[in-house]
N, C-alpha and C positions, 0 to 999 in steps of 0.2 A: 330406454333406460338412460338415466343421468350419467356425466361421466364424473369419475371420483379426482379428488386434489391429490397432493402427494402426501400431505397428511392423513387422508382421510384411507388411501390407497394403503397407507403403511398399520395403518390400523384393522382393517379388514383383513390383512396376512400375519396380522404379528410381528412385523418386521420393523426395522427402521427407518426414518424417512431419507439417509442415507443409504440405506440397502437397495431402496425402492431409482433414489435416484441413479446409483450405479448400473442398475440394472438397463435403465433410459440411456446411460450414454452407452453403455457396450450394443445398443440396441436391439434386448431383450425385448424390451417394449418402446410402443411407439411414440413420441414426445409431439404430439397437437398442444396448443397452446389456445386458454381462454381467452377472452377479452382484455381482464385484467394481466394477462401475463403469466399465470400458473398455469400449471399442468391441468391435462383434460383427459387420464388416463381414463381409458374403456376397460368396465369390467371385466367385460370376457377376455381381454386378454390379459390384464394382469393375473386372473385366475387361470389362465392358461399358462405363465412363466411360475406362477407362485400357490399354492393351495394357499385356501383360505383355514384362517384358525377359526375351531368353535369359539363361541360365546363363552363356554364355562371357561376356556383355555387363557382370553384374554384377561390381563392382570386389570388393577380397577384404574390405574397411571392409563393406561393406553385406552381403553373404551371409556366413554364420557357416560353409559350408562350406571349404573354402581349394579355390583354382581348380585346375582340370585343366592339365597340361601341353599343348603343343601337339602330340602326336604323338599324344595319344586323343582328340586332336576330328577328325583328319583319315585317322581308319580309315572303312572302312564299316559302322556298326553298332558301333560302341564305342562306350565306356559315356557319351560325351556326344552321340551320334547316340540311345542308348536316352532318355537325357533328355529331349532336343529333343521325341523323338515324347511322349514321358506328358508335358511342359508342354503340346502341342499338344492333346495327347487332353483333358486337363483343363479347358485352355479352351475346347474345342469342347465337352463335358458341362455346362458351367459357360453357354456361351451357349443351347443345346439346353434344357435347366431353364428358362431367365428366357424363349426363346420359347414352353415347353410352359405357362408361369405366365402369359407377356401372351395366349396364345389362350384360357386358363379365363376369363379375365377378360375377353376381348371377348365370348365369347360366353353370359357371364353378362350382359352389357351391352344384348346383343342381346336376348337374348329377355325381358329387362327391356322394352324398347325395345318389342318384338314385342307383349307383352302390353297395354301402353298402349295402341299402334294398336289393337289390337281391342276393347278397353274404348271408344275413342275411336269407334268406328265403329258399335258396335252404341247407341251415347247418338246417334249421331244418325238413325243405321237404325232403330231400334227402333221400337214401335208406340206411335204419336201420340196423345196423350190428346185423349178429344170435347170439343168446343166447344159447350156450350149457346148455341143461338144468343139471341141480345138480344131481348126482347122490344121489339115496335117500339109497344106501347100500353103506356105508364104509368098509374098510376089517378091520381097524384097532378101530373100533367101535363096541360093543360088542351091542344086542338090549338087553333091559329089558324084562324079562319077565317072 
C-alpha cells in the first residue's frame, strides 16, 4: 500500500494537518520521509494512533471528492454502503499488517531472549574447572612449634 502525505493523512482522519503533525513529533507516529522531503506516513499506523472518519462525515473543504446526496447513502449497497465497506476493509488490512509486523518482531525478541537463557544456563551448568588443591607445606614457611 502507498504511504499517505501529511495532507492527505489529515484528511483520511478528519483531522488537521497540524494535529497530524503533533502527533509525528510527540512520536505518535513515525516520521520516514519521501524523496521530495514530505512525509511518508504508513496507513496502518496512522489508523492505529487515529480512526479514520467515514466519507459521509468528511466536510466537502477537506475531501476533494464533492459529497454524496442523501438518497445513495441510504440504499442498501449503494455506492456509499460500497465505500463504507473498502474504508473498512482497508483499515482492517492496514491493522492486520502492523499486528503481522508487532508478531515478527516479538518473536524475534523472544528467541533473542531464548538464546540468552541458554547461553546463560550452560555458563553455569557447564563443567567446572579443577581446583588444584593448596599445598598446605610451603618450603619458604617455617611451622610454629
Amino acid at each position: 500500500m502507498t504511504s499517505l502525505s501529511l495532507r492527505e493523512a489529515a484528511e483520511q482522519t478528519g483531522t488537521s494537518k497540524s494535529t497530524i503533525w503533533r502527533a509525528v513529533r510527540a512520536g505518535k507516529l513515525s516520521r520516514p520521509r519521501n524523496d521530495d522531503g514530505g512525509f511518508a506516513i504508513d496507513p496502518a499506523e496512522l489508523f492505529r494512533a487515529f480512526p479514520p472518519q467515514r466519507l459521509e462525515q468528511r466536510s466537502e473543504g477537506q475531501d476533494a471528492t464533492p459529497s454524496r446526496p442523501p438518497e445513495h447513502a441510504t440504499g442498501t449497497g449503494g455506492p456509499a454502503a460500497t465505500d463504507e465497506l473498502a474504508l473498512q476493509l482497508a483499515v482492517a488490512n492496514a491493522e492486520l499488517r502492523g499486528l503481522k509486523e508487532m508478531i515478527a518482531e516479538l518473536k524475534q525478541a523472544r528467541d533473542a531472549w531464548q538464546g540468552q537463557a541458554e547461553r546463560a544456563t550452560m555458563v553455569l551448568t557447564g563443567p567446572k574447572p579443577e581446583r588444584r588443591p593448596s599445598p598446605t607445606w610451603l618450603p619458604w614457611r617455617r611451622r610454629a612449634g
